[in-house]
C-alpha positions as MATLAB code, in Angstrom:
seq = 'XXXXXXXXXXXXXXXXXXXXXXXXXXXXXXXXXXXXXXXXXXXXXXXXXXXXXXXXXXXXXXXXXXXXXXXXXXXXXXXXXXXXXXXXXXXXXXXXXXXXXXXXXXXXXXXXXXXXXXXXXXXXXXXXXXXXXXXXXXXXXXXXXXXXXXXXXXXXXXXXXXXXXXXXXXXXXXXXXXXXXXXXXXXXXXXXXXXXXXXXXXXXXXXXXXXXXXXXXXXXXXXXXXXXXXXXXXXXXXXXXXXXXXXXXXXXXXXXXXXXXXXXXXXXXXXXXXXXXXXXXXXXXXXXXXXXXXXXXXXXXXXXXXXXXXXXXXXXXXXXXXXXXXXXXXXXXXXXXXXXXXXXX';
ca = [
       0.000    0.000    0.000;
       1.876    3.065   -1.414;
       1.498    6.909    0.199;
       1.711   10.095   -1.508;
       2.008   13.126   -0.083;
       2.143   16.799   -2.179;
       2.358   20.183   -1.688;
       3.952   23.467   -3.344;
       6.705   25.244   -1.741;
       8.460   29.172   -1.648;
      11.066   30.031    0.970;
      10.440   27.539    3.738;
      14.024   25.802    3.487;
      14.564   26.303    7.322;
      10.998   24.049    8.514;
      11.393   21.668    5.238;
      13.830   19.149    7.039;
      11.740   18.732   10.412;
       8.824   17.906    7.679;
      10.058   15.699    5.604;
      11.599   13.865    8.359;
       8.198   13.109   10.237;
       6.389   12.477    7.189;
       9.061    9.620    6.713;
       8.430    8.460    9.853;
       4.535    8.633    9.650;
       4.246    6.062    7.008;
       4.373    8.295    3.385;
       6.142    6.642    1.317;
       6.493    8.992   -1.498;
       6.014   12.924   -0.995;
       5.873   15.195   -4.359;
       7.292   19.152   -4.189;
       6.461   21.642   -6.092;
       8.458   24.855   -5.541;
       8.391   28.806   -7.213;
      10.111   31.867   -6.844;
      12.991   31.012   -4.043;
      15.110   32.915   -2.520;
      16.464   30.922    0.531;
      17.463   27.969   -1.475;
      14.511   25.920   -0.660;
      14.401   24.262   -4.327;
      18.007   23.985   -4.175;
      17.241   21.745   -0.926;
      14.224   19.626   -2.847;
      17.324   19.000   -5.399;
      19.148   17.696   -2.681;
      16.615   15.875   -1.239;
      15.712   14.099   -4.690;
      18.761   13.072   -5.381;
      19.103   11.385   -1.524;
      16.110    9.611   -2.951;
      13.565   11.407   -0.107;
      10.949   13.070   -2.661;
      10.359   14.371   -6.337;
      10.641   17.532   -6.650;
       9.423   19.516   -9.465;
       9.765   23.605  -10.170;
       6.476   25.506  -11.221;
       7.545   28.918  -12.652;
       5.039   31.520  -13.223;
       3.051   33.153  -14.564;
      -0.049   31.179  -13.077;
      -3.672   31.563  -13.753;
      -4.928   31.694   -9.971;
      -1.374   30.935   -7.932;
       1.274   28.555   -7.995;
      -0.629   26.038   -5.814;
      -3.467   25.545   -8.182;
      -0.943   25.183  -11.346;
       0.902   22.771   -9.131;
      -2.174   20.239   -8.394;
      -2.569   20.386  -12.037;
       0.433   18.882  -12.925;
       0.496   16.883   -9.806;
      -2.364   15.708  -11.761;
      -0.733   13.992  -14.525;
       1.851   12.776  -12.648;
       2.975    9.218  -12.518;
       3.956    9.360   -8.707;
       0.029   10.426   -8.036;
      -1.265    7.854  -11.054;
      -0.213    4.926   -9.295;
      -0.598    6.156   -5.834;
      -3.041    4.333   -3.626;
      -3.727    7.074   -0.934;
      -3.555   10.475   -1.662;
      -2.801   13.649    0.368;
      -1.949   17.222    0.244;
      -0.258   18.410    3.117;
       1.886   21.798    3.677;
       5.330   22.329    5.062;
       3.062   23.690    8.651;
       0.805   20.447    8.910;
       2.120   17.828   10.450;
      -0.414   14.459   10.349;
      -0.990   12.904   14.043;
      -2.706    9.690   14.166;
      -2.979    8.090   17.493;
      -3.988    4.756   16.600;
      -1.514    1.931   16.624;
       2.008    2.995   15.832;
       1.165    6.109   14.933;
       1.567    5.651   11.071;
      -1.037    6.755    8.317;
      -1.004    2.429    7.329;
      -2.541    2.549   11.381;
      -5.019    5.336   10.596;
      -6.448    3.305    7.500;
      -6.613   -0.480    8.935;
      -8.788    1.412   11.930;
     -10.967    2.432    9.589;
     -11.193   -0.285    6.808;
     -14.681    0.664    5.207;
     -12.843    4.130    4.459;
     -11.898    5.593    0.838;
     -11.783    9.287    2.452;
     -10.458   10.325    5.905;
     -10.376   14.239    6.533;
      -7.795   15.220    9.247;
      -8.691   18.056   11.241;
      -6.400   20.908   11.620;
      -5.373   21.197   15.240;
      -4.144   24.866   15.406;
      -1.055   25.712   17.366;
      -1.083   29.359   18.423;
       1.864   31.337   18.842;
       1.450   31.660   22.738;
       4.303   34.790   22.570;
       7.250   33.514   21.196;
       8.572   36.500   19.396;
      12.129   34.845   18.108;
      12.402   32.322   15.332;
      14.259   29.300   16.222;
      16.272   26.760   14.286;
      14.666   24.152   16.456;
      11.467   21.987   15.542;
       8.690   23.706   15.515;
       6.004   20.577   17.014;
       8.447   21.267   20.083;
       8.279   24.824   20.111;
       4.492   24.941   19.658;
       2.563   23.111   22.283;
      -0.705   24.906   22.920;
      -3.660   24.641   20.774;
      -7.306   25.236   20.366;
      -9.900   23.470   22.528;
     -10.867   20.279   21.131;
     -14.266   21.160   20.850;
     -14.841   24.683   19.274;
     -17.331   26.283   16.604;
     -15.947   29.812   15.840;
     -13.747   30.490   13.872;
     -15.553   27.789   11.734;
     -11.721   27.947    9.976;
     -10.088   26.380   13.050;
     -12.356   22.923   11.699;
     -10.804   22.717    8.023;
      -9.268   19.448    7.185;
      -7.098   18.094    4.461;
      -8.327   14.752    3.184;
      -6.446   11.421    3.125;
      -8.109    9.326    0.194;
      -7.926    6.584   -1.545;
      -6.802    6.957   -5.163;
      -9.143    4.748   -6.372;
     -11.352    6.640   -9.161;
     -13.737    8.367   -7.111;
     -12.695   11.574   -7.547;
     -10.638   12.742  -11.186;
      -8.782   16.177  -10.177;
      -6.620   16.656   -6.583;
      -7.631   19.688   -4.257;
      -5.816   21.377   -1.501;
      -8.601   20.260    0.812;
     -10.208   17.372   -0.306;
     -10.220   15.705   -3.674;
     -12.597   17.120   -6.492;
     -14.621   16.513   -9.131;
     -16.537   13.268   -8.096;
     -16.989   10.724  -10.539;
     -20.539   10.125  -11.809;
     -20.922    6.576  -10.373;
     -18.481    6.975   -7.391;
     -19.878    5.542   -4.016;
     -16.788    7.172   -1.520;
     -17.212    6.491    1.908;
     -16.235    9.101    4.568;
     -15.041    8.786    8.006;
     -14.001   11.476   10.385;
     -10.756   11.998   12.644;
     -12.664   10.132   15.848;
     -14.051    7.365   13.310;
     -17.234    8.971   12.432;
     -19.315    7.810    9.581;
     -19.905   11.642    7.251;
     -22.895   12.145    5.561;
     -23.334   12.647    1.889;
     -22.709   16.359    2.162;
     -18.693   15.715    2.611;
     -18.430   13.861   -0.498;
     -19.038   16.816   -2.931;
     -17.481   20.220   -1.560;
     -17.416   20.258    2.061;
     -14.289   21.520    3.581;
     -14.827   21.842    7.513;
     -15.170   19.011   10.180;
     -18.527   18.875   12.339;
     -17.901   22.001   14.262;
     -18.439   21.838   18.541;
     -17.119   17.863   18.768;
     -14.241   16.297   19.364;
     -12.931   15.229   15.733;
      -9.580   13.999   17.031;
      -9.449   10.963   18.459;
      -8.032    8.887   16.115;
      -5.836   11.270   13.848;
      -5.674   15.128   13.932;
      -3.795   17.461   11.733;
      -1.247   19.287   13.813;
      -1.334   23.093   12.261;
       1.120   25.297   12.902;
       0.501   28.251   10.762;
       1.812   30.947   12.849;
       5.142   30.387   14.282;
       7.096   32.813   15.909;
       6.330   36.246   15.279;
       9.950   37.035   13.683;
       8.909   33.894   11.150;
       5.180   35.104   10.480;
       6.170   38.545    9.406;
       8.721   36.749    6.783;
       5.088   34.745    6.418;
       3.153   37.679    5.309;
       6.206   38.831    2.826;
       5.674   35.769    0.733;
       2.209   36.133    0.335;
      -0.770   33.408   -0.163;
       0.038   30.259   -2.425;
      -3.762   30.442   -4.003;
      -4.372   33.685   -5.566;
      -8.191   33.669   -4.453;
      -7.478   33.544   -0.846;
      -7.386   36.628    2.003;
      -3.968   37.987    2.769;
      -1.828   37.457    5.724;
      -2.442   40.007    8.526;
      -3.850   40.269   11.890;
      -7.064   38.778   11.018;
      -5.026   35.988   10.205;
      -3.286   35.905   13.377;
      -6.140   36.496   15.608;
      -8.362   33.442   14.194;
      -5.780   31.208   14.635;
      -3.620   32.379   17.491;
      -4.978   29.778   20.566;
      -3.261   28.796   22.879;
      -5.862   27.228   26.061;
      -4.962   23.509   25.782;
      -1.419   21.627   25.882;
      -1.375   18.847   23.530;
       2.024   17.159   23.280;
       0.708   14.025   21.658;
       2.965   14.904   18.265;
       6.002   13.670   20.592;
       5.346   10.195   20.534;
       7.343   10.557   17.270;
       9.915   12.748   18.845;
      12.885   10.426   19.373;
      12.139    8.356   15.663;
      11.730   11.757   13.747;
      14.734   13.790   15.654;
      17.232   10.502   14.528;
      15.969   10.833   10.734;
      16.402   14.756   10.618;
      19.589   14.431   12.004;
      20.144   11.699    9.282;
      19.250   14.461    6.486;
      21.328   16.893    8.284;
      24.789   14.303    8.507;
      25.011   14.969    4.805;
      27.095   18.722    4.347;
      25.153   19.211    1.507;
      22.055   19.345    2.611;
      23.557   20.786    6.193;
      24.999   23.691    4.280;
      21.704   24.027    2.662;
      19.952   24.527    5.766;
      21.537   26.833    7.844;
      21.981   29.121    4.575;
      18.305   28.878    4.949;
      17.719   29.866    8.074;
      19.934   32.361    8.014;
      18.409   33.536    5.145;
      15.336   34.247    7.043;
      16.681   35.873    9.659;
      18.470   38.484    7.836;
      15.036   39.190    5.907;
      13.342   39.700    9.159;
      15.637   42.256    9.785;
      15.160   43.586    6.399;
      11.266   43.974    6.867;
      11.736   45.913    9.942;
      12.723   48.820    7.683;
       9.716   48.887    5.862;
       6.716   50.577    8.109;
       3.996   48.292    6.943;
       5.767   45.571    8.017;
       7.165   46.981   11.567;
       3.638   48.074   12.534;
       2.457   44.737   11.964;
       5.302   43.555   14.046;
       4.123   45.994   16.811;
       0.577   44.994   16.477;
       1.446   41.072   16.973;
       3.399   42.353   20.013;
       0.683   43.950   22.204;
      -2.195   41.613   20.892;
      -2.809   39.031   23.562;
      -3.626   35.257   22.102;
      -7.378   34.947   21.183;
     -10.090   33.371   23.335;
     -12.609   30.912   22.665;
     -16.174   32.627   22.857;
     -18.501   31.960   25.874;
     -21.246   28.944   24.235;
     -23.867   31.346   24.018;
     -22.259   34.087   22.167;
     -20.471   31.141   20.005;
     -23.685   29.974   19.444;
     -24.949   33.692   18.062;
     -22.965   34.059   15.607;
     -22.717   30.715   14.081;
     -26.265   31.227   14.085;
     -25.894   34.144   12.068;
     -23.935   32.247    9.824;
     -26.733   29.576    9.424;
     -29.054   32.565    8.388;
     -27.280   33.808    6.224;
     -26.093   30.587    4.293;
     -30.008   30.005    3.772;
     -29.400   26.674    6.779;
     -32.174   28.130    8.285;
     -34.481   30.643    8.382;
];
């Protein structure tokens, strides 16, 4: 049973290692890169990487119709690595797949739930908690608090990415879930605490059941923030899908929670710590890495000098992490929502 992971890639050569490391250990057995527009030597690192025989990585030069990620799943597409794939999944450089079944692999996560050809994993978001320096250190250890289990707003904290079987159901590859359903395709959906989803997730649904617990069998560890240092380098490299909003503090504030500790991730600590080290024990690929990292923090620095980006340093610095509404104001405005989505009237 082969798995594929993809994703596209700018600038992210100091997190890649830590990544590809756990998703090694985690059971992928093949993981497909597609990178644009570097300027810390991240491709040059996928080159590396390739030719260690650790992924394929492909470049994806613009100009693209609606962003490099889009033009990337289109060739990912047509590629042979996803052709004869058997589960499917696109996962970025800050998601880091936790199943807590078995041994912790994603070959675990599927023989729990045999009847499966789709299993969305939940994004458990990692706030930033105050850490204002970036690190060269891993960032599942850096990152430990997270959302409540059980939340409904932001409705964004409950996006998943979909593991899926590659077996015909669907014909193109999204960044969320897989798309375009085949005509006579009968997928079966199950949820991140072995739920059964109805027929509505099969089409275009791209957010758990909001208010329960969709973890206990896998979660997706999300750690889009970071330090604040990293995040403002973050918001200089823009969105990967044209369509989407920009990164700012509206960014930050619906993702930046920090009221539970969840160290589950570090049952793979010692197993994934041995194979980045592996990765780093070749001076190639060493070299490669700390030119990265230092790459980003001399463009920190660089940002500061521009006021756009040093008031948006100074506004991450005296905002506070979020807080989860009280139920009955949570409940208001996801009723609002409903209204206004036509759920009800």
């Amino acid at each position: 049973m082969s798995f594929t992971a993809i994703t596209a890639m700018k600038n992210e050569g100091a997190f890649l290692l830590e990544w590809v490391a756990h998703l090694g250990v985690i059971g992928f057995d093949n993981i497909l890169v597609f990178s644009n527009d570097c300027e810390d030597g991240t491709d040059a690192m996928l080159d590396r990487l390739q030719a260690m025989g650790r992924l394929t990585h492909l470049r994806n030069p613009g100009p693209w119709d609606k962003g490099p990620q889009w033009d990337a799943l289109k060739a990912a597409d047509r590629h042979p690595l996803v052709k004869a794939a058997e589960w499917i999944m696109f996962v970025d450089v800050d998601e880091f797949p936790n199943i807590h079944v078995g041994d912790g692999t994603v070959q675990a996560l599927v023989a729990a739930l045999p009847e499966a050809t789709a299993i969305p994993l939940t994004w458990r978001m990692f706030g930033n908690c105050g850490q204002v320096a970036f690190e060269d250190r891993p960032v599942t250890e850096q990152f430990i608090r997270a959302a409540p289990a059980r939340i409904r707003w932001p409705w964004r904290l409950q996006m998943f990415k979909t593991l899926f079987r590659n077996d015909g159901s669907y014909r193109k590859l999204g960044v969320h879930r897989p798309r375009a359903p085949a005509p006579d395709a009968t997928p079966r959906w199950f949820d991140g605490s072995g739920r059964e989803l109805p027929e509505v997730f099969h089409k275009n649904r791209l957010f758990s059941v909001t208010g329960e617990d969709n973890y206990q069998l896998a979660q997706l560890n999300h750690y889009a923030l970071g330090a604040m240092e990293s995040y403002i380098v973050k918001c200089d490299r823009g969105r990967a899908n044209r369509e989407a909003s920009a990164f700012d503090m509206s960014y930050w504030v619906e993702r930046n929670f920090c009221d539970t500790e969840d160290t589950s991730i570090a049952r793979y600590a010692a197993t994934s710590d041995a194979a980045r080290m592996t990765l780093l024990a070749d001076p190639e690929l060493a070299a490669l890495h700390a030119q990265a990292v230092a790459w980003r923090k001399a463009r920190f620095e660089a940002l500061m000098l521009n006021e756009e980006f040093r008031a948006l340093f100074g506004r991450l610095l005296v905002t506070p992490p979020s807080r989860p509404m009280p139920k009955a104001l949570e409940d208001r405005i996801v009723h609002y929502g409903q209204r206004a989505n036509g759920l009800i009237s």
